[in-house]
C-alpha positions as CSV (number, residue, x, y, z in Angstrom):
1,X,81.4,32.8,-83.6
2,X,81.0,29.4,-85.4
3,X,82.1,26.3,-83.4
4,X,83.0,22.9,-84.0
5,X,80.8,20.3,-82.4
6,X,82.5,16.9,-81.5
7,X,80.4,13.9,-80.4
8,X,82.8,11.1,-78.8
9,X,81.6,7.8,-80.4
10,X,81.0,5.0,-77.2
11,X,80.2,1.6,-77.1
12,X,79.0,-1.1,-74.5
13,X,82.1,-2.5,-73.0
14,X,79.7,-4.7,-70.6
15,X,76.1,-5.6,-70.2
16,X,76.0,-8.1,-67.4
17,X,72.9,-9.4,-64.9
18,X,74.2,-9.9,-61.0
19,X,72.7,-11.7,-58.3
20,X,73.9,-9.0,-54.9
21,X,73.3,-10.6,-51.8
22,X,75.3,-9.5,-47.8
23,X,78.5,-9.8,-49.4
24,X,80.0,-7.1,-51.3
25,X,80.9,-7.4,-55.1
26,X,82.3,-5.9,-57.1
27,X,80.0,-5.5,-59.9
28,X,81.9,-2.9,-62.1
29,X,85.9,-3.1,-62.0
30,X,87.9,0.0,-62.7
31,X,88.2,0.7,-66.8
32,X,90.5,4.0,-67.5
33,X,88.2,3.7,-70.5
34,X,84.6,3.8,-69.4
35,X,83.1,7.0,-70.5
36,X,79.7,6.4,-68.2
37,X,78.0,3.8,-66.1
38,X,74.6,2.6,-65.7
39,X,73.0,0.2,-62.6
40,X,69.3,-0.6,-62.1
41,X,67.9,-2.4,-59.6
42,X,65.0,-5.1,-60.8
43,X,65.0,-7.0,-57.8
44,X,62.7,-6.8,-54.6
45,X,65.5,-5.6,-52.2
46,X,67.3,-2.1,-52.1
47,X,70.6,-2.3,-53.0
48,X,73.6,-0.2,-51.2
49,X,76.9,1.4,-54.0
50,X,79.8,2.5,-53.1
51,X,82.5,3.7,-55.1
52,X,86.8,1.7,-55.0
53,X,85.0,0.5,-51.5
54,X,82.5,-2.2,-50.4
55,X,79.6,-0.6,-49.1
56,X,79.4,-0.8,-45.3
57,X,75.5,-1.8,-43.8
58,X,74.5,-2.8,-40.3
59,X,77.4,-1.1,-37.6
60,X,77.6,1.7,-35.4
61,X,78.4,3.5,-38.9
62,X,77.4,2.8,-42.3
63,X,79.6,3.3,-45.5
64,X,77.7,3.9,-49.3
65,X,77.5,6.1,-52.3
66,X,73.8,5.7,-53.1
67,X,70.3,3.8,-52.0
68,X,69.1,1.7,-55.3
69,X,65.4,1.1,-54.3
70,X,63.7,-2.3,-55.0
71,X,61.5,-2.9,-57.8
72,X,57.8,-4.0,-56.9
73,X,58.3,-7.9,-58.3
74,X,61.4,-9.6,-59.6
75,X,62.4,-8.3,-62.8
76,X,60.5,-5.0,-62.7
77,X,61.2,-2.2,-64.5
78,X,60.8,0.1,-61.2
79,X,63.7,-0.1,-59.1
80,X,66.0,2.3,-58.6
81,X,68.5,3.1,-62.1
82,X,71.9,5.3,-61.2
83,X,73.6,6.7,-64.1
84,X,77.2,7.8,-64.0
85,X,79.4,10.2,-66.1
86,X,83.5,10.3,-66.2
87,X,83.9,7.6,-63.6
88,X,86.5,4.8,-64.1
89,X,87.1,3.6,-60.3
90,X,85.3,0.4,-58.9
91,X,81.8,-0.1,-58.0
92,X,80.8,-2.4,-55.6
93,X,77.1,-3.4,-54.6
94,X,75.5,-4.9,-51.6
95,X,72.3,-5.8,-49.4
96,X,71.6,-5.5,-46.0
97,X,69.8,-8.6,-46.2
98,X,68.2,-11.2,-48.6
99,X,69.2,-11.0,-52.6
100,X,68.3,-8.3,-55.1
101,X,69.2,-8.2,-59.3
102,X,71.3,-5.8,-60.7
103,X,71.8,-4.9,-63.9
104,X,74.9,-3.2,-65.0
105,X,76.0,-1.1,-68.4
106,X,79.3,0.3,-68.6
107,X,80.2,2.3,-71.7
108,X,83.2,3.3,-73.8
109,X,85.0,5.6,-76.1
């Protein structure tokens, strides 16, 4: 039986750069209309997510979504990318210590 393919068109809502240091940010706000997400780390420190929640580091317990490792030198291609599908909460991005870049895609449709 012959089917009808739909492709949903999507285009970059934002494409922003972040410096993440100790204190949470929130680096992607909720959007009802993102269709997916994208985060890569190109700093030189591992960087904590945590989704509609700041990421908790350094207490009895600890509180995150994923683990973005570093790159090996500022700006590098390397570090750790996390792509996301149907998700239109907040994400919020931290470090246990020091300063890392982000870089942060969220797409539309």
């Amino acid at each position: 039986m012959a089917g009808t393919v739909r492709q949903a068109s999507t285009e970059i809502s934002a494409d922003t750069v972040y410096s993440v240091s100790t204190s949470a940010q929130n680096v992607l706000p909720r959007n009802s209309k993102r269709r997916s997400l994208s985060i890569q780390n190109t700093g030189t420190t591992k960087v904590f997510i945590r989704f509609n929640k700041a990421p908790v580091t350094g207490g009895a317990t600890d509180y995150y979504s994923y683990i973005l490792a570093p790159a090996a030198e500022a700006v590098g291609a390397e570090g750790g990318i996390l792509s996301i599908d149907n998700f239109v909460g907040h994400v919020y991005a931290k470090t246990a210590s020091g300063t890392t870049t982000l870089a942060t895609t969220e797409f539309i449709g």
